[in-house]
C-alpha positions as CSV (number, residue, x, y, z in Angstrom):
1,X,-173.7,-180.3,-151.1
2,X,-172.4,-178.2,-154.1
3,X,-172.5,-174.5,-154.0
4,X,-172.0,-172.3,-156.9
5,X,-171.6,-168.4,-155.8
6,X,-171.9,-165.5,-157.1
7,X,-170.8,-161.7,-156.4
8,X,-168.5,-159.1,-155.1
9,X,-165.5,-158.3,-153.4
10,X,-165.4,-159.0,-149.4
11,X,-169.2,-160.2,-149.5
12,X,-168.0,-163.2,-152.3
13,X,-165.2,-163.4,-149.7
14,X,-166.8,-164.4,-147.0
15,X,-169.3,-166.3,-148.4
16,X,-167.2,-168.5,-149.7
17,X,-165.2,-169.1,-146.3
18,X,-168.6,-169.5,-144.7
19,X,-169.8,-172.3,-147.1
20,X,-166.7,-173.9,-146.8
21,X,-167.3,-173.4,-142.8
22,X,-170.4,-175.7,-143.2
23,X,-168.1,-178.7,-145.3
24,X,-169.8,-177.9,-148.6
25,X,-168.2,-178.1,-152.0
26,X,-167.4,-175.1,-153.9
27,X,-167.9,-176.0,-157.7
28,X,-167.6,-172.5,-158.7
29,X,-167.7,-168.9,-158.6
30,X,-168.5,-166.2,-160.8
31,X,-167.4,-162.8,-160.1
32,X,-169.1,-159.3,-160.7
33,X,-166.3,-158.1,-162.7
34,X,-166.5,-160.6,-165.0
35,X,-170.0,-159.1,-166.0
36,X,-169.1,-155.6,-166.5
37,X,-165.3,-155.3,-167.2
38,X,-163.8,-156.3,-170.7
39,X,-161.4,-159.1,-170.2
40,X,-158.0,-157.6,-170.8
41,X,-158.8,-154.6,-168.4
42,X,-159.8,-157.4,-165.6
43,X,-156.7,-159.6,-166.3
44,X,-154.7,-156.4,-165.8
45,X,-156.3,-155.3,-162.5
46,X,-156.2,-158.7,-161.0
47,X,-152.5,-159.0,-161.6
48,X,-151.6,-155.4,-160.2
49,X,-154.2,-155.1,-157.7
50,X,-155.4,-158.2,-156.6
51,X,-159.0,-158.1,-154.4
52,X,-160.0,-160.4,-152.0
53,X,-162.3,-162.5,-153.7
54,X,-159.5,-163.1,-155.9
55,X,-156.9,-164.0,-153.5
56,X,-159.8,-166.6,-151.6
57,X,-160.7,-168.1,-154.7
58,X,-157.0,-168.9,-155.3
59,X,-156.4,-169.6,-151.8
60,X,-158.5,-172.1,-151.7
61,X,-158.3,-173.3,-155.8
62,X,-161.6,-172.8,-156.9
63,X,-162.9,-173.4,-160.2
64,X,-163.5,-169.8,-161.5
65,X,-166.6,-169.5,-164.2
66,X,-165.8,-167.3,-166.6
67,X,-168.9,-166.4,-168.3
68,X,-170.1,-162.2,-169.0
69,X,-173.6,-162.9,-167.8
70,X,-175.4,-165.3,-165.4
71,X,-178.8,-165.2,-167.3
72,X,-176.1,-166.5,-170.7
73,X,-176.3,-169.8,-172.4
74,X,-172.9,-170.9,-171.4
75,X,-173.8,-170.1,-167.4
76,X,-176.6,-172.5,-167.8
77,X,-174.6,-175.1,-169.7
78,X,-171.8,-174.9,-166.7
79,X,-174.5,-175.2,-164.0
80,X,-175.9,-178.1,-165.6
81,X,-172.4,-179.7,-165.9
82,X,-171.1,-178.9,-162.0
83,X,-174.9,-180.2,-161.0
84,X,-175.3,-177.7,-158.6
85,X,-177.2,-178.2,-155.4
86,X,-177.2,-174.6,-154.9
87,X,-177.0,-170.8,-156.3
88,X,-175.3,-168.8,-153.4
89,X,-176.1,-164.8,-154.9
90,X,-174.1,-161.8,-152.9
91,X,-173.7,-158.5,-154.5
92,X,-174.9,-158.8,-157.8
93,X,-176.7,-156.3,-160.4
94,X,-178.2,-158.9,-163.1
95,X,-182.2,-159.7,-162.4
96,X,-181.6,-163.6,-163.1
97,X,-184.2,-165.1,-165.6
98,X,-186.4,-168.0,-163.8
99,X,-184.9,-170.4,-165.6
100,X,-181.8,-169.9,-163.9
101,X,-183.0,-169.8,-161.2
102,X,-184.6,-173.3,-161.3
103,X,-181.2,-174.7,-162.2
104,X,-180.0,-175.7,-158.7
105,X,-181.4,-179.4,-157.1
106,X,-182.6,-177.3,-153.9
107,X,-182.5,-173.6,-154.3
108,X,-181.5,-170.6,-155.8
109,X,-180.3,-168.1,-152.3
110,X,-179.7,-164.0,-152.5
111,X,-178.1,-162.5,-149.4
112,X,-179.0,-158.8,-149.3
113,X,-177.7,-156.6,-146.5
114,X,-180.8,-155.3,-145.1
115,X,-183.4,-156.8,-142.8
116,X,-186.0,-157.4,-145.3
117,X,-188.5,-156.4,-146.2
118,X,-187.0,-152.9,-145.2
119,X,-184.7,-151.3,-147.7
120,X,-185.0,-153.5,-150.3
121,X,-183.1,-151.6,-153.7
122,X,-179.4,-151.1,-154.4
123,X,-176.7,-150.0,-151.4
124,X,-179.1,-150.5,-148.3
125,X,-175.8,-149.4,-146.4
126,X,-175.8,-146.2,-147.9
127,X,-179.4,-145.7,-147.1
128,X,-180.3,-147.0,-143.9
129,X,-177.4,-144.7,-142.5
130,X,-179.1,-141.9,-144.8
131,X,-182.3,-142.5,-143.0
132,X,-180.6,-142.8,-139.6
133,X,-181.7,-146.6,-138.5
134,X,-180.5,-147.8,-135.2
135,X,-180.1,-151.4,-137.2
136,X,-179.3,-152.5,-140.5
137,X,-179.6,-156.2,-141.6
138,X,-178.7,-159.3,-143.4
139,X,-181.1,-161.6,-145.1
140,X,-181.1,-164.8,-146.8
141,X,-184.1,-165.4,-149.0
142,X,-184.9,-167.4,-151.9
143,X,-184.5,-165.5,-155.7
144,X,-187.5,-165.4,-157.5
145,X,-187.8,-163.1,-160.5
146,X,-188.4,-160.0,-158.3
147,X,-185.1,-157.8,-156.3
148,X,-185.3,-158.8,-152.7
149,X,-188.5,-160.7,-152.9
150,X,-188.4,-164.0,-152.5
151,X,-189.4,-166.1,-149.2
152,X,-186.5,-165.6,-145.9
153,X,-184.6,-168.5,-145.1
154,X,-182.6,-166.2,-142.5
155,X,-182.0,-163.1,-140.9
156,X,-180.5,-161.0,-138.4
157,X,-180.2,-157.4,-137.5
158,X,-176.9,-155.1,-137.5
159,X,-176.2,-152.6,-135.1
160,X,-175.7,-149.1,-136.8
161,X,-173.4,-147.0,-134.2
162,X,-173.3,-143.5,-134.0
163,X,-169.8,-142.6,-136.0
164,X,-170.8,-145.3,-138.2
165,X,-170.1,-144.8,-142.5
166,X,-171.4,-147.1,-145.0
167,X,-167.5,-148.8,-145.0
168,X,-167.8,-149.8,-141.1
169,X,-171.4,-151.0,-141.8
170,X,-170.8,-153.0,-144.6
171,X,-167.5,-154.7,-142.9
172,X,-169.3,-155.5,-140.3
173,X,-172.4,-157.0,-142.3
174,X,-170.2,-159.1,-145.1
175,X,-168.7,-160.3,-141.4
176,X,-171.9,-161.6,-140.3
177,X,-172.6,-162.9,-143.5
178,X,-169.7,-165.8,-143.7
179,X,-171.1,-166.7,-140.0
180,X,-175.0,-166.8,-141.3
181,X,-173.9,-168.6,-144.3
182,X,-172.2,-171.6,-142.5
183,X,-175.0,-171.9,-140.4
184,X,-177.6,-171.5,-143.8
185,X,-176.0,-174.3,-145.3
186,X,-176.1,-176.9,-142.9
187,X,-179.3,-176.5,-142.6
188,X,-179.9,-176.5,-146.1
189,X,-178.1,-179.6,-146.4
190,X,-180.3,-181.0,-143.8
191,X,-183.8,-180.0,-145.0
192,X,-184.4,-178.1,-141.4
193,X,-185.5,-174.6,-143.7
194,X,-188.8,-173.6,-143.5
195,X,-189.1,-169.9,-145.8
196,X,-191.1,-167.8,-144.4
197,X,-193.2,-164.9,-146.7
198,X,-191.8,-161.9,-146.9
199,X,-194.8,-159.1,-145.1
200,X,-195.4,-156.9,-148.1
201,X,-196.8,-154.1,-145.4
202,X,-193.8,-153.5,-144.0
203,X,-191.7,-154.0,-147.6
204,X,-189.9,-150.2,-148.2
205,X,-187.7,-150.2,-151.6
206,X,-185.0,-147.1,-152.2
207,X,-183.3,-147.3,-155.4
208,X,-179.8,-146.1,-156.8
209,X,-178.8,-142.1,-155.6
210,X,-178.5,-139.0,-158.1
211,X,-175.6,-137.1,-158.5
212,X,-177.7,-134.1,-157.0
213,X,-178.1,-136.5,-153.9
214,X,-174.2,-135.8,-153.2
215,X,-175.0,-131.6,-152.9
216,X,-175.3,-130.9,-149.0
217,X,-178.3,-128.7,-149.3
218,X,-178.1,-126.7,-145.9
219,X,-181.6,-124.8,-146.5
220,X,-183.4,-128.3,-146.8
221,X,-181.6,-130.4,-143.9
222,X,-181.2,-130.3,-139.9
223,X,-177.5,-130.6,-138.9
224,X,-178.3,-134.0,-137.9
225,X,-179.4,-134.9,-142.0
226,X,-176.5,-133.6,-142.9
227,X,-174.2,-135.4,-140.6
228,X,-175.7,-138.8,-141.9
229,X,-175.7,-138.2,-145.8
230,X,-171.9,-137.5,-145.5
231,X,-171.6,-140.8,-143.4
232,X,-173.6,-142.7,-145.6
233,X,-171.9,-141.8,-148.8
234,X,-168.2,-143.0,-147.7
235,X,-166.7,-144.9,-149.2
236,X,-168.5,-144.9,-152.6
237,X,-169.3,-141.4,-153.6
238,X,-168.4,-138.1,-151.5
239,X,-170.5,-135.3,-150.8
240,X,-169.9,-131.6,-151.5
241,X,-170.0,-128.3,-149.5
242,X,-170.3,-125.6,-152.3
243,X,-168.7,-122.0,-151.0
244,X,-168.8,-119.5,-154.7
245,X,-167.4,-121.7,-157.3
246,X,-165.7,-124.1,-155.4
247,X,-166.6,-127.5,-153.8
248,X,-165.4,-129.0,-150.5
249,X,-165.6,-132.6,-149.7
250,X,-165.9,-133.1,-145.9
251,X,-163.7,-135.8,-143.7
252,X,-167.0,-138.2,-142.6
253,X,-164.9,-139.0,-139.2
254,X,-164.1,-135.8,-138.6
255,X,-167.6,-134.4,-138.0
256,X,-169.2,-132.5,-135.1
257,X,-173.0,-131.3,-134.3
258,X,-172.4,-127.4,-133.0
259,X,-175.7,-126.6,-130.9
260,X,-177.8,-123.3,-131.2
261,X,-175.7,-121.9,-128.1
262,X,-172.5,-123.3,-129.6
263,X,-173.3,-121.6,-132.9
264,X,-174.8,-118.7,-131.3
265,X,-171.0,-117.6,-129.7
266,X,-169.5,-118.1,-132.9
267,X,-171.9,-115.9,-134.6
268,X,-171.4,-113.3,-132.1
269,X,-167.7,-113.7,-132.4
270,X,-167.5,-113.0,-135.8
271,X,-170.1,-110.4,-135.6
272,X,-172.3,-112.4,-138.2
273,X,-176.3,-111.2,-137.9
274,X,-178.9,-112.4,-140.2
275,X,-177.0,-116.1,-141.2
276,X,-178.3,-118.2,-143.8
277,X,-178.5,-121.7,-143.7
278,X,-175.2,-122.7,-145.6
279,X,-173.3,-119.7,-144.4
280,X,-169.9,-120.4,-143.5
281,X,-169.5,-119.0,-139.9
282,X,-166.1,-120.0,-139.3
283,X,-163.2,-121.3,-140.2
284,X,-159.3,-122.8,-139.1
285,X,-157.1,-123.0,-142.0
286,X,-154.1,-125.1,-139.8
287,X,-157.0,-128.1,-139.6
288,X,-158.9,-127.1,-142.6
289,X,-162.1,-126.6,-140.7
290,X,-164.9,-125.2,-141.8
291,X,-168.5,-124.4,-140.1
292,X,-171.7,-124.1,-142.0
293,X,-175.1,-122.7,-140.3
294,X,-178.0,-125.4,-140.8
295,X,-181.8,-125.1,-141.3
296,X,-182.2,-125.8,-137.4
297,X,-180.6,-123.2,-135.8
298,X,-177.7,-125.5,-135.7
299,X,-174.3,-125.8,-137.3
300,X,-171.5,-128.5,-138.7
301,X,-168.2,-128.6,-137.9
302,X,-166.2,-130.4,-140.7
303,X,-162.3,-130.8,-139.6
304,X,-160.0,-132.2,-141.9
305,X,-162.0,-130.8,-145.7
306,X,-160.1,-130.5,-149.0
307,X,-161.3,-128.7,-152.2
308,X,-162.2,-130.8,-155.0
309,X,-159.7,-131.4,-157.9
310,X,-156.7,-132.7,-158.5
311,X,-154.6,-128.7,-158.9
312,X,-157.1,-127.4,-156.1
313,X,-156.4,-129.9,-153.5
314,X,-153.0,-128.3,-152.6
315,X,-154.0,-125.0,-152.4
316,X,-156.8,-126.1,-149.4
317,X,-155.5,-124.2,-146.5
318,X,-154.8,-121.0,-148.4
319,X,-158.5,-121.0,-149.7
320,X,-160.1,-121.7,-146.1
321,X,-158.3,-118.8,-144.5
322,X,-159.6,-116.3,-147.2
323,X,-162.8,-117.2,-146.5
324,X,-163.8,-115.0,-143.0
């Protein structure tokens, strides 16, 4: 069976090793960056800082498409030309026109990391640690002209652990996906697929954060919001802790729930009455900690903050131990 995939990073990674797991031919592979990067800045960055879809593709010699756009003439003219079997999609931000999508003898395939039809949209790593899931997913579905709609080939759910950021979740999904893959396209190769519709009920759709989205708002979310948002951010965007006119951005593996008896003794230490949610109630410079009061009578202990800004950054400690 020939395969033709496209996408990103470790998700192209693995789905490359997990068709080749399953004994089908790659007869090429498009990258993301080849759709949003000019060419001499890509050249540049794969020859200083090679990723790891690079370093598989060369591995393994692949013939590498080098086209801006997979709804472009020249995309369709390659397809055509390599006769592929199938359209292996992973991490990709172009909606694909339908005739591209009927290109492929058997089937055009998206893998989105979520277990459809839940958190359909962009980054569903980001958000279902936002909305504090026990599981994430993986899916396999066909493409059809709408995001995350099409029929589910496969699927299986991801455990979301407690520490758990959007960089341990998505490791451990992209890890999954080579083994789903290999399995996929066996059967694929086979004819054993039967899609199943996807339950529109049950469909949820969250699209791309706002900058605002990355203010910690302590007046509008429980310790236990807050906790999540900074875990679901890393490692793509950080949140801020605003004190005056300066911004910290917390350590997401260096966080810790205080409860209203915890908090309680440290207001009483400091003799703080009356706290606000946001309020700083206490701070240690030597591990850069600082505590902020929550909506719920709780509070956040964030070890291990820095101040935003390349000249602030040094002066982190000083700033924290002026602060109580």
């Amino acid at each position: 069976m020939k395969v033709v995939i496209l996408g990103k990073g470790e998700m192209l990674a693995n789905l490359i090793e997990g068709t080749l797991d399953a004994k089908c031919q790659i007869v090429g592979a498009l990258r993301y960056e080849r759709t949003v990067m000019p060419k001499l800045l890509l050249a540049l960055r794969d020859f200083f800082k090679s990723s790891s879809d690079v370093t598989i593709i060369k591995q393994h010699k692949l013939h590498e498409i080098k086209c801006g756009s997979a709804n472009s003439e020249d995309f369709k003219k390659e397809i055509l030309k390599l006769n592929a079997d199938v359209i292996l999609v992973g991490t990709w931000h172009e909606k694909l026109k339908k005739e591209i999508i009927d290109l492929p003898v058997i089937a055009c395939v998206n893998v989105h990391p979520s277990y459809l039809p839940k958190y359909r949209g962009p980054n569903p790593y980001l958000q279902t640690i936002l909305h504090r899931e026990n599981y994430s997913g993986l899916t396999f579905h066909l493409m059809n002209e709408d995001f995350d709609k099409g029929a589910i080939l496969a699927q299986k759910k991801i455990k979301i652990y407690p520490g758990d950021t959007g960089k341990e979740l998505k490791e451990r999904t992209v890890f999954n996906a080579r083994i789903m893959c290999a399995e996929l396209m066996q059967k694929l190769g086979s004819g054993f697929v039967i899609p199943v519709e996807q339950n529109e009920k049950e469909a949820t759709y969250y699209p791309n954060i706002k900058p605002e989205d990355m203010m910690l708002d302590f007046s509008k979310e429980t310790a236990v919001q807050i906790h999540a948002r900074i875990r679901a951010f890393h490692p793509w965007l950080p949140c801020y802790v605003t004190y005056k006119n300066k911004y910290f951005i917390p350590n997401p593996y260096k966080l810790k729930i205080l409860d209203e008896e915890h908090t309680s003794k440290i207001l009483k230490k400091h003799n703080i009455t009356n706290p606000k949610p946001g309020d700083i109630i206490n701070t240690n410079y030597k591990s850069r900690s600082i505590t902020v009061m929550c909506k719920d009578g709780k509070s956040l202990k964030m070890v291990g903050t820095y101040l935003y800004g390349f000249f602030n950054k040094p002066f982190t400690m000083m700033f924290i131990k002026n602060i109580l």
